[in-house]
Structures are given as structure tokens and as C-alpha cells.
The first five atom37 places (N, CA, C, CB, O) and aatype in JSON, in Angstrom:
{
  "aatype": [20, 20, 20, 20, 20, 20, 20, 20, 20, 20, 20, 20, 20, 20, 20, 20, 20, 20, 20, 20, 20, 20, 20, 20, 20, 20, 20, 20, 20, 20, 20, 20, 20, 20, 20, 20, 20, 20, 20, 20, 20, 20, 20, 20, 20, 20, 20, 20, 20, 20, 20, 20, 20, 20, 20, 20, 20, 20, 20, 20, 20, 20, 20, 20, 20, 20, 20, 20, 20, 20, 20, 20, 20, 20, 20, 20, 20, 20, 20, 20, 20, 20, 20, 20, 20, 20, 20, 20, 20, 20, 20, 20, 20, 20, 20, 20, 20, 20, 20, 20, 20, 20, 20, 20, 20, 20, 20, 20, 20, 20, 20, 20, 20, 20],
  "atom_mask": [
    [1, 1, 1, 1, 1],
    [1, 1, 1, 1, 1],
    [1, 1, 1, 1, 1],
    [1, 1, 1, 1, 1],
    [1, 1, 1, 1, 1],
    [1, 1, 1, 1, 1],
    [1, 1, 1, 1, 1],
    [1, 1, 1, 1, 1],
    [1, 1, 1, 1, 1],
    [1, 1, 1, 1, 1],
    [1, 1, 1, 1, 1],
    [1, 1, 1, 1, 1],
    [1, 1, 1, 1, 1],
    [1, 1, 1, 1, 1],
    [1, 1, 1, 1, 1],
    [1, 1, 1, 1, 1],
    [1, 1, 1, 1, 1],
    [1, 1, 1, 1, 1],
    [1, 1, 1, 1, 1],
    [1, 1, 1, 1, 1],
    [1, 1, 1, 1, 1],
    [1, 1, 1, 1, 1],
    [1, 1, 1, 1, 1],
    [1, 1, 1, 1, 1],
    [1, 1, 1, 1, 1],
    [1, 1, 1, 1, 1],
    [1, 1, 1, 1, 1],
    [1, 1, 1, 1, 1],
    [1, 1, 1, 1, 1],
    [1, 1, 1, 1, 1],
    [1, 1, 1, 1, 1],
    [1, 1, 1, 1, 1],
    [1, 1, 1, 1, 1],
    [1, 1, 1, 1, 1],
    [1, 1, 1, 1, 1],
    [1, 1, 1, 1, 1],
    [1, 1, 1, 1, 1],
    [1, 1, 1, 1, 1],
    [1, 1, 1, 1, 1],
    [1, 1, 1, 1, 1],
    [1, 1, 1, 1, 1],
    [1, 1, 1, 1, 1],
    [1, 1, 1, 1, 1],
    [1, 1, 1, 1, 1],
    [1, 1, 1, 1, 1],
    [1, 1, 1, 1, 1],
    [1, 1, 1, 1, 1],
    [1, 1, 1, 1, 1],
    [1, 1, 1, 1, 1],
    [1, 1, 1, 1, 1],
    [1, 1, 1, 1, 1],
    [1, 1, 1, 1, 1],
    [1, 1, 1, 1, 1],
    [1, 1, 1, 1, 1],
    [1, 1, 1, 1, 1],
    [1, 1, 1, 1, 1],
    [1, 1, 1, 1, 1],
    [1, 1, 1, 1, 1],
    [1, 1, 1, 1, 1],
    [1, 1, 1, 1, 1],
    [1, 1, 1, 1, 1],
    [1, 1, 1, 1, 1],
    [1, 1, 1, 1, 1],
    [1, 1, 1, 1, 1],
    [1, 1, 1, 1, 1],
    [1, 1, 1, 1, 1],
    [1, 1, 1, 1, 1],
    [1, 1, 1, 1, 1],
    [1, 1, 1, 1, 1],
    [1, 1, 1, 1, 1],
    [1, 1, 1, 1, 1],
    [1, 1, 1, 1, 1],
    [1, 1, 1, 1, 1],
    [1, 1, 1, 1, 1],
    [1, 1, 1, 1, 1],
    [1, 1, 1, 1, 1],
    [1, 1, 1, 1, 1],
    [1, 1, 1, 1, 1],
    [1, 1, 1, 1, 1],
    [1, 1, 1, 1, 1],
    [1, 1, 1, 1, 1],
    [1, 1, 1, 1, 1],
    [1, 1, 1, 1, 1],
    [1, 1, 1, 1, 1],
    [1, 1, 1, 1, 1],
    [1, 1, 1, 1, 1],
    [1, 1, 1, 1, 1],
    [1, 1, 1, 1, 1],
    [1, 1, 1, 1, 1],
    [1, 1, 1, 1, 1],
    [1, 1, 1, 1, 1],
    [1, 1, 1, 1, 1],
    [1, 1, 1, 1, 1],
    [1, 1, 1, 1, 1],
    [1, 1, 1, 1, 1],
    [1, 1, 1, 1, 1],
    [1, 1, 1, 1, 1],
    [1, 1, 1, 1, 1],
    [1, 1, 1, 1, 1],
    [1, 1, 1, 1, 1],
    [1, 1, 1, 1, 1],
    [1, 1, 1, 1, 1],
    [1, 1, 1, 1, 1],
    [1, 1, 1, 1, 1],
    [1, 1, 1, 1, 1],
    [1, 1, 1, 1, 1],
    [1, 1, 1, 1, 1],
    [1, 1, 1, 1, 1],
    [1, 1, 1, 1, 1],
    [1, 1, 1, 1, 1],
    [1, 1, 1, 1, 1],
    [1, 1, 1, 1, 1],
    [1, 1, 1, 1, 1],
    [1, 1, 1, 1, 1]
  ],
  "atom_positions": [
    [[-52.01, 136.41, 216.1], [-52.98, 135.37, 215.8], [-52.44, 134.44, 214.72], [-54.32, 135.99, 215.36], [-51.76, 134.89, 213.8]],
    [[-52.83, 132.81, 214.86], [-52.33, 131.96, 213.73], [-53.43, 132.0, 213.31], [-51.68, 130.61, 213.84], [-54.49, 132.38, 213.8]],
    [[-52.98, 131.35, 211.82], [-54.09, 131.04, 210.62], [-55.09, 130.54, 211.37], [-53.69, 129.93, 209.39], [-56.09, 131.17, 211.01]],
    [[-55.46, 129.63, 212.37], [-56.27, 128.81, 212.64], [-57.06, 129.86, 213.22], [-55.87, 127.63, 213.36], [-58.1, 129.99, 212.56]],
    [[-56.98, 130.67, 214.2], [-57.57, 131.7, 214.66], [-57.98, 132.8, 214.28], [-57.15, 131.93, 215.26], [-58.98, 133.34, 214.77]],
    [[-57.23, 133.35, 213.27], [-58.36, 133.85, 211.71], [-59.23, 133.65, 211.54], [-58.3, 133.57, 210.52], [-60.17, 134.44, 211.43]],
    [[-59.22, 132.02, 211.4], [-60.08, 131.55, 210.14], [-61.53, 130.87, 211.21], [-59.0, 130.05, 208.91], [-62.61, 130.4, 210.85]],
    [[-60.99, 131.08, 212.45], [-62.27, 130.73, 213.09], [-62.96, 132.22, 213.2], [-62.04, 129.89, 214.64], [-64.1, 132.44, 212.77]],
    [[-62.03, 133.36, 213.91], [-62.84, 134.41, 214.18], [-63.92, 135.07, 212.84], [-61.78, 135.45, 214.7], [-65.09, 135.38, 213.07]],
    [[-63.3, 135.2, 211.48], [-63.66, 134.91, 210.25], [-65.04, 134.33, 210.2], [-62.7, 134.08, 209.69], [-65.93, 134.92, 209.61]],
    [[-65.29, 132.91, 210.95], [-66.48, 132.08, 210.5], [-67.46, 132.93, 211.97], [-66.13, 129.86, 210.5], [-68.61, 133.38, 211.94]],
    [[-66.5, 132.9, 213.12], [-67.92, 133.66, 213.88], [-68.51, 135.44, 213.29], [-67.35, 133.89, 215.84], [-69.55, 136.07, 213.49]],
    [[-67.52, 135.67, 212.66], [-68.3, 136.63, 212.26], [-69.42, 136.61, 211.07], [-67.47, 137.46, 212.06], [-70.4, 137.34, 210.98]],
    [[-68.98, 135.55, 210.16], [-70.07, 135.73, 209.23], [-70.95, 134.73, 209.91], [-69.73, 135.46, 207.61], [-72.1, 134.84, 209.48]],
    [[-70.85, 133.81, 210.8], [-72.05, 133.56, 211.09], [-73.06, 134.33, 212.35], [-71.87, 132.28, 211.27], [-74.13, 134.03, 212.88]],
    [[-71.92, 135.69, 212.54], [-73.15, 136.56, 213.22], [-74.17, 137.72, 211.95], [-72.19, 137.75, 214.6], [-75.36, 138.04, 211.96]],
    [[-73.19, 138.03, 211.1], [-73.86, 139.17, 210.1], [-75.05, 137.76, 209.3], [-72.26, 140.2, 208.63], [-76.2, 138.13, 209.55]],
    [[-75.08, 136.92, 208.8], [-76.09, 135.7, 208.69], [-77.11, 135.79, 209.86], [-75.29, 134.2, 208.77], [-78.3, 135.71, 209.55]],
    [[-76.75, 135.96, 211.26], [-78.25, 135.99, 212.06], [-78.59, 137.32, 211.62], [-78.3, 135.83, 213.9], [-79.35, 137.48, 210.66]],
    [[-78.0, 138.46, 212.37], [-77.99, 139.93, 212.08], [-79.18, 139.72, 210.68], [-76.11, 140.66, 211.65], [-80.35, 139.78, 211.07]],
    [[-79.06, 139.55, 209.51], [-79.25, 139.33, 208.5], [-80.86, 138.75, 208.31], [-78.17, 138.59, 208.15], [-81.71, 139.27, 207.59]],
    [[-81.03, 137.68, 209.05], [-82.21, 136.97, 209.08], [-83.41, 137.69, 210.18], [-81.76, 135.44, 209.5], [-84.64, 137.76, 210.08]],
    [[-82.48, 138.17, 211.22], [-83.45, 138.63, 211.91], [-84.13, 140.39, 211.89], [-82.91, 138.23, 213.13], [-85.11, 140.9, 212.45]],
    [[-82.92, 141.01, 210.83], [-83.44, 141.66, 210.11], [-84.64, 141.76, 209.15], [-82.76, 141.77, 209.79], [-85.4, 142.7, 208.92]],
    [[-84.61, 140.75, 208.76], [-85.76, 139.9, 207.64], [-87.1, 139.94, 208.38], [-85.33, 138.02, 207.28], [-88.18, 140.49, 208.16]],
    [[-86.66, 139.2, 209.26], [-87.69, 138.92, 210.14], [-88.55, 140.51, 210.61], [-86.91, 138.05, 211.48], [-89.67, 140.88, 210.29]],
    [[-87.81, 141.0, 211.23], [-88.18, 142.31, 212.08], [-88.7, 142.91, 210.78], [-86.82, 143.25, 213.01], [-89.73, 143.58, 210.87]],
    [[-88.21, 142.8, 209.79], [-89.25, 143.6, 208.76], [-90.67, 143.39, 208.16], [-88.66, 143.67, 207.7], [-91.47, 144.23, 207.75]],
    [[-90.78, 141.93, 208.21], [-91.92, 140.98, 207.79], [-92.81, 141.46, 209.33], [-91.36, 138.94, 207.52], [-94.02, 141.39, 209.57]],
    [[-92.16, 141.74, 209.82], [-93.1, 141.52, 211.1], [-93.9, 142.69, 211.26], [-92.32, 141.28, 212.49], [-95.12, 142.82, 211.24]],
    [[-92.59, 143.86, 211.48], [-93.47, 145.31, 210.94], [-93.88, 145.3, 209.81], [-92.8, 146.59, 210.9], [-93.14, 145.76, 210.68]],
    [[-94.27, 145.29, 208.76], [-95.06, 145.36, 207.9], [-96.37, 144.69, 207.91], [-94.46, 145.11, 207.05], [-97.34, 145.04, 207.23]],
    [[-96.32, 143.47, 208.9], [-97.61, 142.87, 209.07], [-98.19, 143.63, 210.17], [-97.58, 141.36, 209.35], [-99.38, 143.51, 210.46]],
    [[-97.42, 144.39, 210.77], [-98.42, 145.08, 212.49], [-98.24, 144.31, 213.42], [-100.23, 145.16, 212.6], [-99.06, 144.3, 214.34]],
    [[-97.4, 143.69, 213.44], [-97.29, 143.44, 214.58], [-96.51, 144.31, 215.71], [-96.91, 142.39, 214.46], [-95.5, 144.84, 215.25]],
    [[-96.71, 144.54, 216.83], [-96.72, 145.39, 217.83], [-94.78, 144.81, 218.16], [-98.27, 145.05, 219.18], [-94.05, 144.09, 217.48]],
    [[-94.56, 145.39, 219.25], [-93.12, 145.88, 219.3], [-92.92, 144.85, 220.82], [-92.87, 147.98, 219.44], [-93.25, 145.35, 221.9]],
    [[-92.4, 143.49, 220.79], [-92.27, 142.79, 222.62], [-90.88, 142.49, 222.36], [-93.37, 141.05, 223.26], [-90.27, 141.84, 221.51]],
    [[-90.53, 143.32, 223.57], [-89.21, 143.07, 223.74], [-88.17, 141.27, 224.06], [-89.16, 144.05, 224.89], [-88.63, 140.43, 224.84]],
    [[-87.11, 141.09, 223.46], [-86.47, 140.14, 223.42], [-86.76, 139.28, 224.71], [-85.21, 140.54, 223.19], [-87.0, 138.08, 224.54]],
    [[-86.77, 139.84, 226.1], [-86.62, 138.88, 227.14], [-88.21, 138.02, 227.3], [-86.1, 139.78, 228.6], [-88.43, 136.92, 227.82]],
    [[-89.16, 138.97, 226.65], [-90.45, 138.47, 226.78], [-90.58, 137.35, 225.96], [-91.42, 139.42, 226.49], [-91.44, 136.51, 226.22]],
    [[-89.74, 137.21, 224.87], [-90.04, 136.6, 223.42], [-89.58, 135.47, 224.22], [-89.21, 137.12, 221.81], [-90.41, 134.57, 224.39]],
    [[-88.18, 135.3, 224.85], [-87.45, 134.48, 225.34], [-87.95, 133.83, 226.5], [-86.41, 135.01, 225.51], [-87.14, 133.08, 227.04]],
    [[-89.03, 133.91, 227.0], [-89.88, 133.43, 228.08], [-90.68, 132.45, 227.6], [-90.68, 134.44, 228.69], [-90.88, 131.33, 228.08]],
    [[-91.29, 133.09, 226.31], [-92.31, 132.18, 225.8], [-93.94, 132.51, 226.28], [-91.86, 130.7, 226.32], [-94.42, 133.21, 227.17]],
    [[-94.31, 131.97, 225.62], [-96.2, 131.38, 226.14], [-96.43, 130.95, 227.13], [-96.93, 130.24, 225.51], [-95.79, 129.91, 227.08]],
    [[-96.99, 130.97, 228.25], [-97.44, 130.63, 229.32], [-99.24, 129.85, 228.86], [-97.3, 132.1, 230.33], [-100.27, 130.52, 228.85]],
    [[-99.18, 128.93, 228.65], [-100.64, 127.92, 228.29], [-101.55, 128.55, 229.49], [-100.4, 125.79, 228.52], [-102.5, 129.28, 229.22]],
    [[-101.15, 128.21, 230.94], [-102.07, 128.41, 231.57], [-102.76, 129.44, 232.01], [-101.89, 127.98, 232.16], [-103.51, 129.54, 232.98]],
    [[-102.27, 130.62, 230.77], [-103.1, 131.74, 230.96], [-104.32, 131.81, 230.48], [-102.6, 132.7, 230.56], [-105.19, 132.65, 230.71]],
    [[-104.32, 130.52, 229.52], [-105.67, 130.85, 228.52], [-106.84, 130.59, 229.44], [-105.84, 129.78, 227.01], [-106.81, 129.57, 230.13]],
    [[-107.86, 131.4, 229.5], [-109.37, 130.94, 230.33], [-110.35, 130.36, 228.94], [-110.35, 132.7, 231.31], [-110.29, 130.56, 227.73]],
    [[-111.18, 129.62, 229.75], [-112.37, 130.05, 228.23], [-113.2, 131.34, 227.92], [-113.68, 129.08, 228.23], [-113.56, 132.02, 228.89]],
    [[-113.45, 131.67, 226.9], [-114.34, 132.5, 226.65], [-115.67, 132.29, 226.55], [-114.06, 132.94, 225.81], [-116.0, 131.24, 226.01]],
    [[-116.45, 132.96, 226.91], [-117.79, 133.1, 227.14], [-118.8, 132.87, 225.94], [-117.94, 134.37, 227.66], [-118.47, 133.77, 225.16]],
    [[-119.66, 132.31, 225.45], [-120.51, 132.41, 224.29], [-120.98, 133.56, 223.28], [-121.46, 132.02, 224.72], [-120.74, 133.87, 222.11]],
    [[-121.5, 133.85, 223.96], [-121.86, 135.66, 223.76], [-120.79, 136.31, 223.16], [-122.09, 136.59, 225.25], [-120.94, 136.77, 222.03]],
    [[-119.48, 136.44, 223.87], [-118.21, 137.4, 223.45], [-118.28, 136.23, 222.02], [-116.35, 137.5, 224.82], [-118.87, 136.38, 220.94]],
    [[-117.69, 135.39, 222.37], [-117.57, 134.14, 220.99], [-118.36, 134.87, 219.46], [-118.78, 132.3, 221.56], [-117.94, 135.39, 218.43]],
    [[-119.5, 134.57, 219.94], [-120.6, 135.16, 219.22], [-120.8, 136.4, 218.63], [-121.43, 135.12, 219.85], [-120.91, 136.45, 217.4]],
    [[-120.86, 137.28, 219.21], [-120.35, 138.91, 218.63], [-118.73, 138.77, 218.0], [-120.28, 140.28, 220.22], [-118.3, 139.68, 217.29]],
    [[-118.07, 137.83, 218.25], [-116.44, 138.19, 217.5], [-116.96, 137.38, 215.92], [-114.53, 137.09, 218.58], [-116.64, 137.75, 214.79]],
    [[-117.66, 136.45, 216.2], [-117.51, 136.17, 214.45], [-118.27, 136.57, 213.56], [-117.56, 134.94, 214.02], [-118.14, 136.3, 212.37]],
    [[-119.66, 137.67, 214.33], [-120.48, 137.97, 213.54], [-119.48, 139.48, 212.63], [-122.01, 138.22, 214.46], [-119.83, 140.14, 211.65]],
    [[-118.24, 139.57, 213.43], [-117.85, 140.96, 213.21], [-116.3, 140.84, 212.61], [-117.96, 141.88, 214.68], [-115.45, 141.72, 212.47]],
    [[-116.26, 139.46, 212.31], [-115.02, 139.15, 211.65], [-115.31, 139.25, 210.07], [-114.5, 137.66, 212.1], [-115.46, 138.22, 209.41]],
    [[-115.37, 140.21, 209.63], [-115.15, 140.4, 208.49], [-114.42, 139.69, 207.44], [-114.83, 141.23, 208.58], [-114.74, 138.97, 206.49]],
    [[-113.23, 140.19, 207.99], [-111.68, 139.59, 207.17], [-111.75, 137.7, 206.85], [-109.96, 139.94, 208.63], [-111.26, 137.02, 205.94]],
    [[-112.42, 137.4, 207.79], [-112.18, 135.78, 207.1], [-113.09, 135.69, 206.09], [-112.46, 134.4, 208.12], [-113.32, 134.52, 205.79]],
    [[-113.86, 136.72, 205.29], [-114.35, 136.33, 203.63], [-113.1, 136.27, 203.0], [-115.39, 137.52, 202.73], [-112.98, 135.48, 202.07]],
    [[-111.97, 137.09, 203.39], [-111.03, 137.2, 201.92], [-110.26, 135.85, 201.44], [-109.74, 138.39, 202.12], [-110.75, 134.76, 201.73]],
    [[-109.5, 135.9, 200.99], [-109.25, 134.77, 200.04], [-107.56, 134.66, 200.56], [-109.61, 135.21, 198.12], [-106.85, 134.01, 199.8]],
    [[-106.93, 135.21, 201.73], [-105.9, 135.15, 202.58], [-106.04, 134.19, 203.17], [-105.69, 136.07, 203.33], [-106.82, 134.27, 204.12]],
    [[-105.3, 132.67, 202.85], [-105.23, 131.4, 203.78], [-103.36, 131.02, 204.15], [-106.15, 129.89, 202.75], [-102.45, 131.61, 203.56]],
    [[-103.22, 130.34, 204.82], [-104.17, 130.3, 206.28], [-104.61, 131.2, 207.16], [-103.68, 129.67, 207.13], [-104.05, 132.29, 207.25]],
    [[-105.65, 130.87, 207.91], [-105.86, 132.06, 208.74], [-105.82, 131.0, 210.6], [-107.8, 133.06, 208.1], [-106.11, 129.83, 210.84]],
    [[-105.38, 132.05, 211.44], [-104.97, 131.74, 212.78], [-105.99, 132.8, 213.47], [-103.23, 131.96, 213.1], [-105.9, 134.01, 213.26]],
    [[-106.73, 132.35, 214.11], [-107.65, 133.19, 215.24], [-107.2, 132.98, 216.24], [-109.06, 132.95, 215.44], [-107.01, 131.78, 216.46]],
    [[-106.86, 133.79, 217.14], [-106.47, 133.72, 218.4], [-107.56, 134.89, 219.52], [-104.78, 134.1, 218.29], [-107.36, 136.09, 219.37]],
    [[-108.43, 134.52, 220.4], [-109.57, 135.14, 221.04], [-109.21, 134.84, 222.23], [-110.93, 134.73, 220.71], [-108.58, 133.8, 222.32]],
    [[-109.48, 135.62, 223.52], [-109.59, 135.61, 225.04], [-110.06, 136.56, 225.56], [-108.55, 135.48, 225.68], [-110.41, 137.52, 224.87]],
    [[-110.2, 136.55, 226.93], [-109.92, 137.87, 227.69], [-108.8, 138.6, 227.33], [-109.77, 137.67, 229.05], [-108.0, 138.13, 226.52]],
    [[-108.6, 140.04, 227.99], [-107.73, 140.88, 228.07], [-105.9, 140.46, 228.91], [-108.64, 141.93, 228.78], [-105.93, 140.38, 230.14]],
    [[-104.86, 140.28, 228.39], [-103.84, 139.74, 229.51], [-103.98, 138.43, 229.54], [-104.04, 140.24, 230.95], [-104.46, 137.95, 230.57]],
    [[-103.69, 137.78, 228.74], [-103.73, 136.44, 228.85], [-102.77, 135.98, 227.78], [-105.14, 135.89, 228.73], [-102.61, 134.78, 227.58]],
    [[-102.14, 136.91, 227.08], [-100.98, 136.52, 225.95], [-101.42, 136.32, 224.66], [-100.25, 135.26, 226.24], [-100.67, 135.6, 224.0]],
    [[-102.07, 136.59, 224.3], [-102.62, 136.65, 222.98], [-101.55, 137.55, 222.0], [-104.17, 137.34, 223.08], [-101.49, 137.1, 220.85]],
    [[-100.99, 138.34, 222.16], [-100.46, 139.07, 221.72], [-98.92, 138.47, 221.56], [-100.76, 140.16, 222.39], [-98.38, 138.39, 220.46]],
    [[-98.42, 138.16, 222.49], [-97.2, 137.75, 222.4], [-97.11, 136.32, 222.06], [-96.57, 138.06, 223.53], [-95.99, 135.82, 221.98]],
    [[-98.11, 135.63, 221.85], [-98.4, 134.05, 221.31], [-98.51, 134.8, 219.5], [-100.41, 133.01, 222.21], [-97.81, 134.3, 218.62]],
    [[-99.18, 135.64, 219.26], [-99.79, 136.34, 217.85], [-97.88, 136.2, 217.07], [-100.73, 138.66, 218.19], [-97.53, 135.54, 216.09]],
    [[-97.11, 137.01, 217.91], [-95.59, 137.78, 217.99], [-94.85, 136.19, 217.26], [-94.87, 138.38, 220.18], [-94.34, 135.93, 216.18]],
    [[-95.12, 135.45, 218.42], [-94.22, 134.1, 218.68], [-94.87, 133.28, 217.12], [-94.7, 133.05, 220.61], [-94.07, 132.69, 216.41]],
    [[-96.09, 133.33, 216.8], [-96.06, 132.58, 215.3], [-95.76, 133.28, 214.25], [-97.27, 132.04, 214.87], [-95.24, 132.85, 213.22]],
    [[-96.19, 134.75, 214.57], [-95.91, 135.46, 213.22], [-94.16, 135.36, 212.97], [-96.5, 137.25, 213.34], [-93.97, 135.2, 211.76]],
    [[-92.99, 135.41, 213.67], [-91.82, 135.12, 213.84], [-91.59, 133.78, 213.12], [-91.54, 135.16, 215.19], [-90.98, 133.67, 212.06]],
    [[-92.25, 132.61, 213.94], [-92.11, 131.55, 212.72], [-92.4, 131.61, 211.73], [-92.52, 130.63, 212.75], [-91.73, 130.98, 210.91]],
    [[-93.4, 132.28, 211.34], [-93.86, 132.29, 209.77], [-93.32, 133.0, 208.84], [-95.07, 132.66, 209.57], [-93.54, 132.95, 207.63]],
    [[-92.38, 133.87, 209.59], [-91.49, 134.7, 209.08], [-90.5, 134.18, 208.65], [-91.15, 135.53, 209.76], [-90.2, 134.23, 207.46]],
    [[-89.73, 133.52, 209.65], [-88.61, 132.5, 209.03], [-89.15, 131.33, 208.08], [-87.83, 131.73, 210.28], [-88.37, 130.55, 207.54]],
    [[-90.46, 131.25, 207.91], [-90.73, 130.03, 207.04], [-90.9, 130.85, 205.38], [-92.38, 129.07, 207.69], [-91.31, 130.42, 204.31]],
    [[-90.55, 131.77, 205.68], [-90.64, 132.89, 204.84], [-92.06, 133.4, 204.35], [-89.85, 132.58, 203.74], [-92.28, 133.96, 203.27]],
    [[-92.95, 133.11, 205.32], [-93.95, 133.9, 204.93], [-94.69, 135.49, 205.53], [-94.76, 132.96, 204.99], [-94.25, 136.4, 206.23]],
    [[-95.57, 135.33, 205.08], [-95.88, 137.16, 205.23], [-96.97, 137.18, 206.01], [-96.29, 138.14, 203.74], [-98.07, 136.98, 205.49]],
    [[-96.83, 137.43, 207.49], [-98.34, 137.2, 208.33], [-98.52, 138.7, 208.09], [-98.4, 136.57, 210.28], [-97.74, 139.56, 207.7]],
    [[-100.34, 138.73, 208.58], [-100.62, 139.93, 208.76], [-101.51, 139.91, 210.04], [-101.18, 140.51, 207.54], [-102.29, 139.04, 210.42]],
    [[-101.18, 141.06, 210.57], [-102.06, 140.94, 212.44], [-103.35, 141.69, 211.86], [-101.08, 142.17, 214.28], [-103.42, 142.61, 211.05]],
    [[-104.41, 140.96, 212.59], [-106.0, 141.9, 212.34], [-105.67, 141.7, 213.9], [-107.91, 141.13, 211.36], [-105.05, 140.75, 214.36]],
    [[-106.23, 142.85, 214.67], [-106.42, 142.96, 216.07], [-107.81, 143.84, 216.16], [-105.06, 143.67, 216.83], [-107.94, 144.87, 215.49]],
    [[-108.54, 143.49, 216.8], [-110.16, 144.11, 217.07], [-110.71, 143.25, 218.64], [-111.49, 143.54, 215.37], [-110.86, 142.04, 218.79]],
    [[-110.93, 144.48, 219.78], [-111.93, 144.21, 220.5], [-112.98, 143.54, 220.71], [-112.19, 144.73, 220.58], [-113.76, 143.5, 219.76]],
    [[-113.39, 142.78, 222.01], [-114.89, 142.15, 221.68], [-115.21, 142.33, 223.2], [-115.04, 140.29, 220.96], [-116.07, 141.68, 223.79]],
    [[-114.4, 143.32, 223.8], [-114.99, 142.79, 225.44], [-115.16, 144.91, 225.44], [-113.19, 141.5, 227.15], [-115.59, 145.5, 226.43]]
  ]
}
């Protein structure tokens, strides 16, 4: 190998232990907030919008009489509500990840209403 090829293999490696590194970060912020475990190819798919249906009044209605957690003094807060299977969870995954790299500290509340 010449110098030149060193000094590149050199830069791909530290710029893999730098992801390695971040997404370590990440994966830790993430478990510690609860968030649940979706594998890479799912992440890599993304959100599908047209899963969302509307929700019903009633369900609406019983979820905020029973939302507790938005008294506390934890801002911002992100509600995310639907039916069952509709991605809520892996949309929850996909911001808490950004917010992770924005370096912040999400935390998942997950509770039933159906």
C-alpha cells in the first residue's frame, strides 16, 4: 500500500468508529427512554402516512381524560394516538432517533385506549 492508501483507509475507518460511536449514543438514549427494539430494515422503510385512520371521539376522549403525564413540567411533548397497526410505534422510534441525535432525551409513555 502507498501513503495515499493509508491515509484514505485511515479516514474510512475513523469515519466508521464516529458512526459506530453516535449510533451507540443513540441506541442508548433510546433504551433508556423505552423505547421498544425495530429492527434496521423497518427503520429504513420509514412511515407509511397512509396508515393513519381517524380516531373516533369517544377513544379521543377517554385518552386525555387518562393522560396524566401531560401535567408534568417535561416539554415538548409529542402525542401520537390511533388504532392498533398503523405505525405509531415505529413513527414514536423514527422521532425519538432524531431527538436523539439532536441530543436530546425522549421518553416513550405508551398506554392503551382501545
Amino acid at each position: 500500500m502507498n501513503h495515499d492508501d493509508l491515509q484514505e483507509e485511515l479516514k474510512q475507518r475513523i469515519n466508521l468508529a464516529k458512526e459506530r460511536k453516535e449510533t451507540d449514543s443513540i441506541n442508548k438514549k433510546l433504551n433508556g427512554a423505552g423505547f421498544p427494539y425495530i429492527n434496521e430494515d423497518k427503520l429504513k422503510k420509514g412511515f407509511n402516512i397512509d396508515s393513519i385512520n381517524e380516531i373516533d371521539q369517544g377513544s379521543f376522549n377517554k385518552m386525555i381524560k387518562e393522560l396524566i403525564f401531560l401535567n408534568d413540567k417535561v416539554k415538548p411533548k409529542l402525542l401520537l394516538f390511533g388504532k392498533p397497526e398503523r405505525g405509531k410505534e415505529l413513527l414514536s422510534v423514527l422521532i425519538g432517533r432524531a431527538a436523539c441525535k439532536k441530543d436530546t432525551k425522549p421518553i416513550l409513555f405508551n398506554m392503551s385506549i382501545y
